[in-house]
N, C-alpha and C positions, 0 to 999 in steps of 0.2 A: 416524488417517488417514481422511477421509473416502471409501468407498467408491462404488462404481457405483448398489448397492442406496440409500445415504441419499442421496446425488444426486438418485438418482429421486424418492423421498418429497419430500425437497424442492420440487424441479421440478412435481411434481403440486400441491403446497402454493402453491406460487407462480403457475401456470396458475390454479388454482381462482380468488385473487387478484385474477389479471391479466382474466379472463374476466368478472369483476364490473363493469367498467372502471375499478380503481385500475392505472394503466400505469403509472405513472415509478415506475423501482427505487428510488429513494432513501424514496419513502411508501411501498412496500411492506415494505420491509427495516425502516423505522419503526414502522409497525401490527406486523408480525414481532419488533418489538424490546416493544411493550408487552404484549405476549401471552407473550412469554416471562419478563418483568419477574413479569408476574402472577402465572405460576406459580412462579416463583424464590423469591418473599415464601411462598409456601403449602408449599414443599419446608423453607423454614427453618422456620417453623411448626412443621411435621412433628418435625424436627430436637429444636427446644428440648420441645414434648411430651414427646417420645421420652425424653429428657434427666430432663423433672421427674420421670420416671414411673419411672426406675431412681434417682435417686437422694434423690426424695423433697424435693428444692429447688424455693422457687417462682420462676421467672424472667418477667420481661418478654417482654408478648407483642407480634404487629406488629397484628393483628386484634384490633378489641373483640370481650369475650366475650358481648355481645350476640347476640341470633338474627337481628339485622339484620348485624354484624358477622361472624357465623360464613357466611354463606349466601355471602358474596365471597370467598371461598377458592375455590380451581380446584377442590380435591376433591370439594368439594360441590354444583361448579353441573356440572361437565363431563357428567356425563350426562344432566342435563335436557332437557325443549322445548327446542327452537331457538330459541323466540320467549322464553321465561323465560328462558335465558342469555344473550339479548342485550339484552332487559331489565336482567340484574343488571349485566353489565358496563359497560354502557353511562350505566345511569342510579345505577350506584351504586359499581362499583370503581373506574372511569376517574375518575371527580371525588374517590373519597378519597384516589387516588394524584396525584392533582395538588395535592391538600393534604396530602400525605403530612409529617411533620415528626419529628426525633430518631426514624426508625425504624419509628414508629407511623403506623397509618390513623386516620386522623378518623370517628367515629360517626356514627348518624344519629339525629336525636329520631323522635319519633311523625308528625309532620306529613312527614318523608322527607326534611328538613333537613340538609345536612353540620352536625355540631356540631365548632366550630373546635377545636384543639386548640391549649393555651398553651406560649405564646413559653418559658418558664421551664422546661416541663415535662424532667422528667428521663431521659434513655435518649441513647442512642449516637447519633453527630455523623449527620447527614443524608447521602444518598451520594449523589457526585454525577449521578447519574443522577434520583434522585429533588428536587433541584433545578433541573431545568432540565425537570420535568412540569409549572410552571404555564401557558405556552401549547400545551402538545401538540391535538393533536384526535386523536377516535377517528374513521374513516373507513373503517371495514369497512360496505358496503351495506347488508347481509342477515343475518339469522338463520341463512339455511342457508349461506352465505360460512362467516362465521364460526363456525357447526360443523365445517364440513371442516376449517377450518383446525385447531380446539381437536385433532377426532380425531387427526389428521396429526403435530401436534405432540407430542401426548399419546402415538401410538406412536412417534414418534423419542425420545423421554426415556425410554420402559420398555423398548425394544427392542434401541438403536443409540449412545445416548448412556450412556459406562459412567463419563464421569470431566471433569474441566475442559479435561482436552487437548481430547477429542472434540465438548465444548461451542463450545471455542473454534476447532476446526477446522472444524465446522457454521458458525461467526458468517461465519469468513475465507472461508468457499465462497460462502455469500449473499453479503457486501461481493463479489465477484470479479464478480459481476451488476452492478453501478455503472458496468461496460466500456462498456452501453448508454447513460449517464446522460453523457457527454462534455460535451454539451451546454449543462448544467445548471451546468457548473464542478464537479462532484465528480470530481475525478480519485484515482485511487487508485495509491499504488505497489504493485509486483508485489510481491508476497513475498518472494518469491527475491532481487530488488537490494535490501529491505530487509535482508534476515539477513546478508545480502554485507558489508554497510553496518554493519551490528552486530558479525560477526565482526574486522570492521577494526580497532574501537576494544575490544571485549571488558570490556563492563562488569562489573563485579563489585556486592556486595550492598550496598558502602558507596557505591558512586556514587546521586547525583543525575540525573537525568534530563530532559531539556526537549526538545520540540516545540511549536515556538510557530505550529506554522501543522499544527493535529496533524489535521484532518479525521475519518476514522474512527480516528485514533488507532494507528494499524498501525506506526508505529513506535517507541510504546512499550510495543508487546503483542511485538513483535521483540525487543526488549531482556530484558523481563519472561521470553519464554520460555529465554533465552541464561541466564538468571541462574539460575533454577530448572534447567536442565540440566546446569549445571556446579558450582551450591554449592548444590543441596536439601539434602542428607545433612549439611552441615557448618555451614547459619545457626542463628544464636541468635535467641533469643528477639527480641531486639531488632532485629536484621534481618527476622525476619519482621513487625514490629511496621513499622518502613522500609517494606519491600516491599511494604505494604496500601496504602501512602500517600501519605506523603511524599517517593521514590522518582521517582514519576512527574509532571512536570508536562504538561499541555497547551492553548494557547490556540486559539481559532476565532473567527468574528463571525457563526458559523451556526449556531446554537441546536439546530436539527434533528441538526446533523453531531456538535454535544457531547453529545447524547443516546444515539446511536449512540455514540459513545467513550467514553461512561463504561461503557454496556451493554457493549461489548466489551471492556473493562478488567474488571469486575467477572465477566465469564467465566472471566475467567484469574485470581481470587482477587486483585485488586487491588480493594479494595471503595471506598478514601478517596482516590483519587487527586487532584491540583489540577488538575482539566478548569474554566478560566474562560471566560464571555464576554469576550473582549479581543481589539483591534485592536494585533499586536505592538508595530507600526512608531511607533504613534503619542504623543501624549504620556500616556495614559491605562497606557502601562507604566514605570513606571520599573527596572525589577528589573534588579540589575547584579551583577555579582561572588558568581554564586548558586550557580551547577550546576557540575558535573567535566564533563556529555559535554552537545551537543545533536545530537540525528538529526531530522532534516527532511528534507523538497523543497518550498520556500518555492514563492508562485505565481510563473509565467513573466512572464505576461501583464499586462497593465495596469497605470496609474499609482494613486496615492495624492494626494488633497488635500497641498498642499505644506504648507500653515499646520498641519497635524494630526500633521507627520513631528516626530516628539524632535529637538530641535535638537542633540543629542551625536552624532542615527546621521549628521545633515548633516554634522557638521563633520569625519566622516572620509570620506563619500562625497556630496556637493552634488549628489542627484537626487532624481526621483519616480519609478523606478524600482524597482519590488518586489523584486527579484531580488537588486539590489546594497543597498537597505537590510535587507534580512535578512542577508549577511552581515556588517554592522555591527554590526547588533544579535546576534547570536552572540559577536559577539567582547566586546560591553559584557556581555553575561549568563554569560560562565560567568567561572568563577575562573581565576585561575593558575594553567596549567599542567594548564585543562580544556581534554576534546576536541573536536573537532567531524567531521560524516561528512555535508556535505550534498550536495543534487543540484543544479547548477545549466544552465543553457541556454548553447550554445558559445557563443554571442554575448558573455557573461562573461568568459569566459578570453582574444577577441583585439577588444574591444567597443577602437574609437578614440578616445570622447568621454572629458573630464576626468576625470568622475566613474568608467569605467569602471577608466583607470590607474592611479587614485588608491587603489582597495580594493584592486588585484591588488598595487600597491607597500605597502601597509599588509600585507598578509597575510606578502610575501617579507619585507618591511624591520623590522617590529617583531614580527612573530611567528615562529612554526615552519612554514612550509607542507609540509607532509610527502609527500604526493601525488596527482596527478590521473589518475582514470580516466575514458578518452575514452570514451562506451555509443554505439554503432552506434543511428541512428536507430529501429528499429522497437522499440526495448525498451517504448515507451509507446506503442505499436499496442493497440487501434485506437482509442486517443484523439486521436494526435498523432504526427505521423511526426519532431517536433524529434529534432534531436541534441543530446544531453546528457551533463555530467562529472559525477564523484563528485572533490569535494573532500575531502582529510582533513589536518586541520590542528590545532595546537593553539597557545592561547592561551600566551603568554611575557611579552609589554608590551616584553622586551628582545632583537630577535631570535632567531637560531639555526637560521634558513635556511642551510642552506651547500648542500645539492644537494637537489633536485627528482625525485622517484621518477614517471617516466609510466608508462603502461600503456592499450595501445590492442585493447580488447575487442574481437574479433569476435564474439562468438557466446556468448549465457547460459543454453543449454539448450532456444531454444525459436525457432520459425523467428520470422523478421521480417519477417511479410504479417501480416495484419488477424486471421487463426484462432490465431496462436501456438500452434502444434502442438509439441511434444515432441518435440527431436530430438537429436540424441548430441553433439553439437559442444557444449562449456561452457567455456568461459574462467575461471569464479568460482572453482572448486575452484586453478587457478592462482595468480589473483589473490592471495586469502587465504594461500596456502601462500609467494609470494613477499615478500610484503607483510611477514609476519613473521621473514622472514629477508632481510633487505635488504642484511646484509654481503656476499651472495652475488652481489650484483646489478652487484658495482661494476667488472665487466669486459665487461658486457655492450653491446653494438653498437647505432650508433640505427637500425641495419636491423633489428634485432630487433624483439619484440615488446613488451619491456618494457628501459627505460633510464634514468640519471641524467641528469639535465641542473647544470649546477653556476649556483648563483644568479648571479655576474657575468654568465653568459651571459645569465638570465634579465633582468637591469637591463638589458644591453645593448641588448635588444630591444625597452623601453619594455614593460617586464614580459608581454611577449605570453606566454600558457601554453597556449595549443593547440597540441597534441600534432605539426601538421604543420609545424609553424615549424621544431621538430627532428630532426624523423622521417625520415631518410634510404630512400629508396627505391632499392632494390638492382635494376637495370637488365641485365638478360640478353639478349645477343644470339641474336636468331632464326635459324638459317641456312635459306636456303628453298635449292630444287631449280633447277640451272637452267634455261632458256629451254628448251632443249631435251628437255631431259628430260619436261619441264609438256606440251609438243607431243605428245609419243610419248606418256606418257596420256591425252588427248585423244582423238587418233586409235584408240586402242587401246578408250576407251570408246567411242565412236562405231561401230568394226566392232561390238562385242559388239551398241550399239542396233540395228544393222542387222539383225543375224544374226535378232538376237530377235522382231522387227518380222515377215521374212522366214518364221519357222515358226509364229508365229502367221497369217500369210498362207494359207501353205500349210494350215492345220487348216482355217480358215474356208472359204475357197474351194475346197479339194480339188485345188489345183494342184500339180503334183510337185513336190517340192521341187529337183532339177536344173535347171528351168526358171527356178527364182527364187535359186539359189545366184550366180549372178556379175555380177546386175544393179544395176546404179546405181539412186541416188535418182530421178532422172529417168524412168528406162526405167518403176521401181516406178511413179509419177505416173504417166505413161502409159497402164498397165492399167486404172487407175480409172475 
C-alpha cells in the first residue's frame, strides 16, 4: 500500500517536475516512466552479476562491457555532476534505449557513434516497452531537474519500495494524477470499478486476456494482480511462462499511452505482454475467436471514419459509433463461451437508433447477457459526470439469455463531487457477493436494489436495458399535520420571536421588562 510518507516523496518528485515547466501529467508520468526503465535495466544488471559471481556461469549482459557502456548504468552516474549525469543520460542512455534490441543496449565507437546492433543477434524477445522507445523524447529541462528527480527516486527504491506490489502500487498512484489530464482524452478507470470488474468474471492462470482500447493498461494489471492473489502458490512453470506474456493483450493508437502500459505491465512481472499499435475497430485487426475474457471501457465519445470500420463489426451493428462497435468487436474476438465485463455509456442500453437495438438484440438473442450494473454518475468524477453500466456477458453464438440480473449501485466507497473522498457507503462488496450467487436472487423485488428481469420482457421492450424501464419505485405516503394544527405552531413560534425580541429590548435599553411584557408589534414600532 502506498503510504502518506511515499505519496509525499512523490509529490515532492512531481512538483520538482511540474516547477521546471513540464505541466501535462501524461509527459510527466512519461519522463517518470523512462527514469525508472533505466534504472530497472541496471537493477537486472545487478541481478545476473550477482548470479555469475555465485555460480561461476557466464550470462548475457543488457550494458556493453565497454567504459562507455559501463558509465549508462544508474549505479554509476547517480552520484555524479548534475551537468555529467545529464550529459550521460541524455546524450548517451536515452538514444541506446531507443535502440535498445533482443534485451541489449547498443555501443558507442570512438567518434561517440550508436554502433547498431544486428537484426540476427541472439538474446531474449524485445519487451514491449523497449519497442515503442523509437519516438520517445527526453524532456527533463535541467541537470538539477533531473538530479532531484534520480535522488527522489533513488530513495523511493532503497527506502519504500520492498517488492512488485509496492512498485506497482507507486505506478497506479502516479497514473491516478491523469484525473487532471481529462482534457487530453487520457481517461483512466478507478481501481476499485476495475477489480469490481475482474472479480466478476475471475480470471484464472489459463485465461487469455484482451483490452483492445487498454490506455495505461489498468485492466490488465487488475486481472494480473487477481491471478497472482489467488494461484501464486499453485502455477506451474508454464503458467508462469503464460503469465509473462501471452496472458495479456493490449491495443492503443497512442504510442505514448503503450509505453506507459507496458512499463506498468512489466511492474507487475509481466515483462512480454502483446501491447500493439492498433486502431481496434478498424480493418487493420482482424483477430477473432482468440481470448476467454475481454475487460475494457471502450471510448464514449466520437465517431470513426466509416471506410476504416471491419465490415464484420458493420454487419452486426451499421454505425460510427465507438461505443457500439467495440462491443462487436468483443463479441468477434473472444472464443466460445469467452467472457466479457465492459463499461459502457447509458445512452447504450436505451439508445433508439438501428444500430443501437441491433447490438443490445445480438447480445440478448445469440449470446448470454448475464448482467447490467447501473454506476451513479460521479464514479468518473472529475473527468465526466456521464452515467455509466458495467456489462457482463458471455460469448455463446447460440443464445442462453433467459433472465437479466440488474443492479443499481448507489454508492462505491467514495463520494460523487469532483474530490472523491472516502466514505463508508459501498455497494461493490455487494455486488460481487450477489453476483456469484445469483440462485439467491430469484425472489427478489424490482423495488429492490438488485433484480431479474426475464428476456421476453427484455424483447418486449425493443431490448431497452436501462435499469429504469424496470425498476419499480415504491411510493410512501406522507401524512402531514393539519391546517390547524400548522397555525398553532405558528402562533406559538411567533409568541416565542416576540418574547425574545422583547428581552433583548429590555437589556439594550434598560427598559423594565413589565413595561414591555404585554405590547403588540405595533405599540413596540412605536417606541422607536
Amino acid at each position: 500500500m502506498v503510504t502518506g510518507a511515499i505519496k509525499n516523496k512523490v509529490d515532492k518528485i512531481w512538483t520538482d517536475i511540474w516547477a521546471s515547466g513540464v505541466t501535462n501529467p501524461l509527459t510527466v508520468i512519461e519522463q517518470l516512466t523512462y527514469l525508472m526503465f533505466i534504472r530497472s535495466l541496471d537493477e537486472k544488471e545487478l541481478e545476473t552479476e550477482e548470479f555469475e559471481n555465485l555460480s561461476g556461469e557466464k550470462l548475457d549482459k543488457i550494458f556493453p562491457q565497454s567504459a562507455v557502456g559501463q558509465s549508462m548504468r544508474w549505479s554509476k552516474f547517480k552520484n555524479d555532476d548534475p551537468r555529467a549525469i545529464y550529459d550521460v543520460i541524455s546524450q548517451r542512455v536515452f538514444p541506446a534505449i531507443k535502440n535498445m534490441k533482443h534485451g541489449h543496449l547498443p555501443d558507442f565507437n570512438q567518434q561517440g557513434e550508436l554502433v547498431e546492433i544486428e537484426e540476427e543477434a541472439n538474446g531474449e524477445e524485445n519487451t514491449a516497452f523497449a519497442r515503442y522507445m523509437s519516438d520517445a523524447m527526453f524532456l527533463i529541462p535541467t541537470p538539477q531537474v533531473l538530479q532531484k528527480i534520480i535522488t527522489g527516486l533513488d530513495d523511493l527504491y532503497e527506502h519504500d519500495l520492498t517488492g512488485l506490489d509496492m512498485q506497482g502500487d507507486l505506478y497506479e498512484y502516479m497514473l491516478s494524477k491523469l484525473s487532471t489530464a481529462g482534457q487530453n482524452g487520457q481517461f483512466r478507470t478507478p481501481k476499485h470499478i476495475r477489480e469490481m470488474m475482474v472479480e466478476l468474471l475471475q480470471p484464472t492462470p489459463e485465461d487469455t486476456i484482451c483490452d483492445p482500447a487498454c490506455g495505461t493498461a489498468g485492466f490488465l494489471v487488475s486481472a494480473a494482480e487477481y491471478v497472482r492473489s489467488h494461484y501464486e502458490s499453485t502455477m506451474t512453470s508454464e503458467q508462469w511462462e503464460h503469465f509473462a506474456g501471452p496472458m495479456f493483450t493490449g491495443f492503443d493508437t497512442d504510442r505514448t499511452m503503450l509505453r506507459i502500459s507496458a512499463m506498468n505491465l512489466m511492474l507487475h512481472s509481466i515483462s512480454r505482454p502483446e501491447i500493439d499499435y492498433k486502431d481496434s475497430v478498424s480493418k487493420q485487426n482482424e483477430i477473432r475467436d482468440k481470448f476467454t475474457m475481454c475487460l475494457a471501457n471502450p471510448p464514449f465519445k466520437g465517431t470513426v471514419d466509416a471506410e476504416s470500420i471491419h465490415d464484420n463489426l458493420k454487419a452486426v451493428t451499421n454505425t460510427k459509433k465507438t461505443e457500439l462497435l467495440f462491443l462487436a468487436l468483443f463479441l468477434r474476438m473472444l472464443k466460445k463461451g469467452g467472457q466479457c465485463a465492459c463499461i459502457v455509456p447509458d445512452g447504450v442500453l436505451f439508445g433508439s437508433s438501428k444500430a443501437h437495438k441491433a447490438i443490445r438484440r445480438e447480445l440478448v438473442e445469440n449470446h448470454q447477457l448475464r448482467a447490467i450494473i447501473s454506476m451513479p454518475s460521479g464514479v468518473f468524477k472529475p473527468y465526466a459526470g456521464v452515467s455509466t453500466a458495467v456489462l457482463v456477458f458471455t460469448k455463446t453464438g447460440a443464445g442462453g439469455t433467459e433472465n437479466v440480473w440488474f443492479y443499481d449501485m448507489k454508492a462505491d466507497g467514495f463520494s460523487l463531487d469532483d474530490k472523491r473522498s472516502e466514505i463508508a457507503d459501498n455497494d461493490i462488496p455487494d455486488i460481487i457477493e450477489r453476483f456469484h450467487n445469483l440462485d439467491r436472487e430469484a425472489d427478489r423485488q424490482r423495488t429492490e436494489q438488485s433484480f431479474f428481469v426475464p428476456k421476453q420482457e427484455i424483447a418486449d421492450n425493443d431490448y431497452d436495458l436501462s435499469i429504469n424501464k424496470y425498476k419499480k419505485v415504491e411510493y410512501v405516503p406522507v401524512e402531514y399535520p393539519s391546517t390547524q394544527e400548522i397555525m398553532k405552531d405558528i402562533v406559538a413560534t411567533e409568541s416565542e420571536i416576540q418574547k425574545g425580541i422583547k428581552l433583548l429590548w429590555s437589556d439594550l435599553e434598560g427598559t423594565p421588562w413589565s413595561e414591555l411584557e404585554g405590547k403588540t408589534w405595533a405599540e413596540l414600532e412605536g417606541m422607536l
